[in-house]
PAZAPA-4460 file (N, C-alpha, C; in steps of 0.05 Angstrom, whole numbers, plus 32768, in hexadecimal, padded with zeros to 4 digits):
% residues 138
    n_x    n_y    n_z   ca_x   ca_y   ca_z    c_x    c_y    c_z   seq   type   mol
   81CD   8789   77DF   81C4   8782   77C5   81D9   878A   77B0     1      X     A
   81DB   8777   779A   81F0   877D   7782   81E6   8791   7776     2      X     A
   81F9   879E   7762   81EC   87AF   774E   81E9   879A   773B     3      X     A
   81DD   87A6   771E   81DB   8797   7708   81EF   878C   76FB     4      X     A
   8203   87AA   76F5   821F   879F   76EA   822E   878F   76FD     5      X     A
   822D   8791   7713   8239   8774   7723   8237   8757   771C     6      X     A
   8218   8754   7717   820B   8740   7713   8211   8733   76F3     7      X     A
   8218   874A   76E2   8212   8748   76CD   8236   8734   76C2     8      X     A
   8241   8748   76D5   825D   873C   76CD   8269   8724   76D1     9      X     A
   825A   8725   76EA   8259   8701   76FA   8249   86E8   76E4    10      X     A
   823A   86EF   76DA   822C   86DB   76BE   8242   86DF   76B2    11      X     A
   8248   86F4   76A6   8259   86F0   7691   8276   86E3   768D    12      X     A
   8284   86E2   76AF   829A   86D7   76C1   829A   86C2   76B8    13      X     A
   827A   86B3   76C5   8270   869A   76CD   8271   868C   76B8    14      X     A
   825B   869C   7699   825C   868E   767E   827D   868C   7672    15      X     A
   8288   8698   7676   82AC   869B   766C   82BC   867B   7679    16      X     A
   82B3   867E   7692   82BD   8661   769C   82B2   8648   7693    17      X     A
   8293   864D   7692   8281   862F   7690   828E   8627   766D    18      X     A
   8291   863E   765E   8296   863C   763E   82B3   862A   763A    19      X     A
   82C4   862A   7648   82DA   861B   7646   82D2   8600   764C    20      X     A
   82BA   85F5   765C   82B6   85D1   765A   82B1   85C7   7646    21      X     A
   829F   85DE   763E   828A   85D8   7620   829B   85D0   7604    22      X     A
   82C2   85DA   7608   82C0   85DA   75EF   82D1   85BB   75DF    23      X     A
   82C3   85A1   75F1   82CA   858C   75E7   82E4   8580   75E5    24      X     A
   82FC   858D   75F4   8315   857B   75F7   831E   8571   760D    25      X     A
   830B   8576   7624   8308   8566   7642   8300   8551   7638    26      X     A
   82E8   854B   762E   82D5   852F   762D   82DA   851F   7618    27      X     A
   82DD   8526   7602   82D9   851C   75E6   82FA   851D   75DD    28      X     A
   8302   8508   75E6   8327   8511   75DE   8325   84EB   75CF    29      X     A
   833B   84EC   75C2   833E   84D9   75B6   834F   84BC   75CE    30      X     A
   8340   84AD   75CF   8350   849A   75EA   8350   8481   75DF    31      X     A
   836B   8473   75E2   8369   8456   75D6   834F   8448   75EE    32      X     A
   8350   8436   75D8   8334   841F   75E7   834C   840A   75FC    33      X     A
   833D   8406   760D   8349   83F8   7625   834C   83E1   761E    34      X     A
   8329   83D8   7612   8332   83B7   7609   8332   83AC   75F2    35      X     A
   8343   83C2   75E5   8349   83B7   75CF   8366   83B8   75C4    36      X     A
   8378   83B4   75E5   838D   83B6   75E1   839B   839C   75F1    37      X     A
   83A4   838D   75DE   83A9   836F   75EC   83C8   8375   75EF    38      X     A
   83D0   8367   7608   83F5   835F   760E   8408   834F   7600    39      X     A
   841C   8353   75FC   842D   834A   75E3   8438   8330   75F5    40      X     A
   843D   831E   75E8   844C   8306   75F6   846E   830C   75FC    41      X     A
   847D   8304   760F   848D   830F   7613   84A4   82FC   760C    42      X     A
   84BD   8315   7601   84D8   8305   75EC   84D7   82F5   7600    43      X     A
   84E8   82D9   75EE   84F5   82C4   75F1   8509   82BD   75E1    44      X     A
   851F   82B2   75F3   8535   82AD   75DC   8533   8294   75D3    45      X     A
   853B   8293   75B6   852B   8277   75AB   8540   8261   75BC    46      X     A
   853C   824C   75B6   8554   822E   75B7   8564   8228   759D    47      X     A
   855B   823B   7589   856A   8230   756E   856A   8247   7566    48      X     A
   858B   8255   7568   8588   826E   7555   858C   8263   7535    49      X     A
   857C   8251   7526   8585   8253   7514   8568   8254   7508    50      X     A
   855A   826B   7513   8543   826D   7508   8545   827A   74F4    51      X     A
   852D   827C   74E3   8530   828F   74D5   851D   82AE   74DB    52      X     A
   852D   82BF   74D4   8515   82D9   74D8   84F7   82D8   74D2    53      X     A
   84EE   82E0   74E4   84CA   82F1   74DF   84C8   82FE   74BD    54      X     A
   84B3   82F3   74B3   84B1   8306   749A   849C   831F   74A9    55      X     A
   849C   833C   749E   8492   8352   74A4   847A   834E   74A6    56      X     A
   846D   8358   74B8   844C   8357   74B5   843F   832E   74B7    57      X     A
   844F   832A   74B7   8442   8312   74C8   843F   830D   74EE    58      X     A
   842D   8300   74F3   841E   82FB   7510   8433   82F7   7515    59      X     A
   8435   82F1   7536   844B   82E5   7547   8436   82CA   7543    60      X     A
   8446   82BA   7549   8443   829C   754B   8441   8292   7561    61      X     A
   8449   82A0   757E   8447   829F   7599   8426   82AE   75A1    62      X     A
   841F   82BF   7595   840E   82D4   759B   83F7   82C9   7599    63      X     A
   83DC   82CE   75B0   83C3   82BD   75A6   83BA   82DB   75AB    64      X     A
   8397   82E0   7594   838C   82F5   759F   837B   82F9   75BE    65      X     A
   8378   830C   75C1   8368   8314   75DE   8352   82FD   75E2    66      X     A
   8344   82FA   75C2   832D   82E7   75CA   8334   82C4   75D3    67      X     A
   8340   82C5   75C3   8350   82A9   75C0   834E   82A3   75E1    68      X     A
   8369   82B7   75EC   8370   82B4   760D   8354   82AC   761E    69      X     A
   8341   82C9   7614   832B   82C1   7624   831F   82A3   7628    70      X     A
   831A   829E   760E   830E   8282   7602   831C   826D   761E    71      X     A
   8337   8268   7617   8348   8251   7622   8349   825C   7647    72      X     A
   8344   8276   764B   833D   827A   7663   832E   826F   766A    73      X     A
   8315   8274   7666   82EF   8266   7670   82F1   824B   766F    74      X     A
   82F8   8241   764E   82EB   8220   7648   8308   8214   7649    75      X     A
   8320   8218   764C   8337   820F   7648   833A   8204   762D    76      X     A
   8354   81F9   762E   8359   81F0   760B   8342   81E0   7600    77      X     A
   8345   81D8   75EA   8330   81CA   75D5   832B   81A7   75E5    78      X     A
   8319   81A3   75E9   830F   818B   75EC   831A   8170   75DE    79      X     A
   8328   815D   75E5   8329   8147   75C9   830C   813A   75C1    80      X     A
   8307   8135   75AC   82EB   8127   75A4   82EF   8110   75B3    81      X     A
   82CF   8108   75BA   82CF   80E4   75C0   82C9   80D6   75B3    82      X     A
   82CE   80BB   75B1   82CB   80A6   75A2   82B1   80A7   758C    83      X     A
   8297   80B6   759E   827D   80B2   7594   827F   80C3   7577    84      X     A
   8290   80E0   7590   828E   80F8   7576   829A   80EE   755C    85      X     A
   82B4   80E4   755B   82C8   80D9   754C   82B2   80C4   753A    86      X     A
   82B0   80B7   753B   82A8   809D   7535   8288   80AC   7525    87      X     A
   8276   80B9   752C   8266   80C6   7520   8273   80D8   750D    88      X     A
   8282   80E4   750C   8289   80FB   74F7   8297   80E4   74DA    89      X     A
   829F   80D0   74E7   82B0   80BD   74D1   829B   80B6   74BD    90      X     A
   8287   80AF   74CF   8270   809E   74C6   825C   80B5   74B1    91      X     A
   8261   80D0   74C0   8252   80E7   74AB   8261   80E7   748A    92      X     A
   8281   80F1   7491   8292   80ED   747E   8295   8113   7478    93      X     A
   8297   8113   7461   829C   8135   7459   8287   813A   744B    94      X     A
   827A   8156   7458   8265   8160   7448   8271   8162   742A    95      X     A
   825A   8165   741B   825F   816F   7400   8264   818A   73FB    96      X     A
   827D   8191   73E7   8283   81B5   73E7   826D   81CD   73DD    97      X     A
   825A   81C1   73CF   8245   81CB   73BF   8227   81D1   73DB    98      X     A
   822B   81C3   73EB   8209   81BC   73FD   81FB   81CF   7404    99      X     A
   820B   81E5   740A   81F6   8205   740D   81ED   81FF   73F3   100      X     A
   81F2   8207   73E1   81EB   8212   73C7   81D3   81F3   73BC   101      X     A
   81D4   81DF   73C4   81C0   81CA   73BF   81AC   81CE   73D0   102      X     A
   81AC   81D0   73EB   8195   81D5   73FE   8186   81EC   73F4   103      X     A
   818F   8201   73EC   8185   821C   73E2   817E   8216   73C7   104      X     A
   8180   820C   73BF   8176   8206   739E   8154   8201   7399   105      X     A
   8143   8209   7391   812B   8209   738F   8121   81EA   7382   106      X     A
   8132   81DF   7372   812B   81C3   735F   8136   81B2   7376   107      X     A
   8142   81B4   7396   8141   819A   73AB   8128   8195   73B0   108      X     A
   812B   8180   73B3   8114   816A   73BC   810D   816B   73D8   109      X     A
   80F9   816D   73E5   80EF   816E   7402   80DF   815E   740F   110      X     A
   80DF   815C   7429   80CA   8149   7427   80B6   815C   7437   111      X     A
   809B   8154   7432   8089   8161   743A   807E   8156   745B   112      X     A
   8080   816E   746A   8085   8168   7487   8068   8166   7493   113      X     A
   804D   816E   747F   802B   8173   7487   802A   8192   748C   114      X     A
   8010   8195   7496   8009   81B0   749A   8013   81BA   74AF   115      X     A
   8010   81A7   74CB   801B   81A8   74E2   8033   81BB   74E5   116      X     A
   8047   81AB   74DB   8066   81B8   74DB   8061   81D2   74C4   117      X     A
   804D   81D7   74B2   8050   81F0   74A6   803D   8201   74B0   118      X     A
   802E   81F7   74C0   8020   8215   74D9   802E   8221   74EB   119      X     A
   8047   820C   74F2   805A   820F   7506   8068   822A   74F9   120      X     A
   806E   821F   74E1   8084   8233   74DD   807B   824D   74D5   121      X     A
   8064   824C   74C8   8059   8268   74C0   804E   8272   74D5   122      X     A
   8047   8265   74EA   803E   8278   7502   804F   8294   750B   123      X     A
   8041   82AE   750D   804C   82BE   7511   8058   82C3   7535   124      X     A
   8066   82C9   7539   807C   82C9   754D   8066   82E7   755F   125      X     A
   8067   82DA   7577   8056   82E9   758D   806A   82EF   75A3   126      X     A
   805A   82F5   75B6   8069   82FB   75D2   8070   82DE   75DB   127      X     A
   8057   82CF   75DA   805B   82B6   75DC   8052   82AC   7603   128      X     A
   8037   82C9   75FD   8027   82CE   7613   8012   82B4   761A   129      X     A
   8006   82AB   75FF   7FF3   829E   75FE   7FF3   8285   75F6   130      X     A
   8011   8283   75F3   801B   8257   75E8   8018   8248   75FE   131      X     A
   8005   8236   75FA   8003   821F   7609   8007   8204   75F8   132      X     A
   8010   81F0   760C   8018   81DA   7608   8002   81CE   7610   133      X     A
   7FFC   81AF   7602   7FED   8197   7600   7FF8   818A   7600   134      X     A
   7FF4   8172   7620   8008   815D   7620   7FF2   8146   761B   135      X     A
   7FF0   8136   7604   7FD7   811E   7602   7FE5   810D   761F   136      X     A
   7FC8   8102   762A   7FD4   80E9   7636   7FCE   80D0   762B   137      X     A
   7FD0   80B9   7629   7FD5   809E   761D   7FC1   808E   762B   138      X     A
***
């Protein structure tokens, strides 16, 4: 069997060692973020040295961001529109610069949709335990 002061010194050994985890520069250290560190595109020598220099603090012009890459990874480059798309957007033309600020305006004109569509919308939002559908038949 130990004596006391044996015991006593061994806690106090024990607390002396455990006190050095505790004091926050193992765990809590300052670490760059992993992904938020994208790869630089790599030199090239141009075909025309008769470029002109980089102005300071402007992007590289070769360089896409992290997201970008991702993007053209998954869905690949941009789609060309089709005929339909094309041909519909012509036919829309250009919104007007003002149209938020008209739709939001209290003096637009609306049309009145019945009660129906305004029970719809004021209905308060549930689990959506108890919605059933009614299909009429003909």
């Amino acid at each position: 069997m130990r004596s006391k002061p044996a015991l006593i010194a061994a806690a106090a050994a024990g607390s002396m060692l455990l006190s050095g985890c505790g004091a926050g520069s193992l765990f809590n250290r300052n670490r760059p973020d992993e992904f938020a560190v994208q790869r630089q595109a790599p030199l090239v020598v141009p075909p025309d040295f008769a470029l002109s220099p980089p102005q300071p603090g402007a992007p590289r012009p070769t360089d896409q961001s992290s997201q970008q890459q991702a993007l053209e990874a998954l869905f690949g480059p941009p789609a060309p529109r089709s005929q339909v798309e094309t041909s519909a957007l012509m036919k829309a033309g250009t919104a007007a610069p003002a149209i938020r600020s008209t739709v939001g305006d209290p003096g637009t004109f609306t049309v009145a949709k019945g009660a129906v569509t305004r029970d719809i919308v004021a209905a308060p939002q549930g689990d959506q335990s108890a919605a059933q559908t009614n299909i009429p038949t003909a």
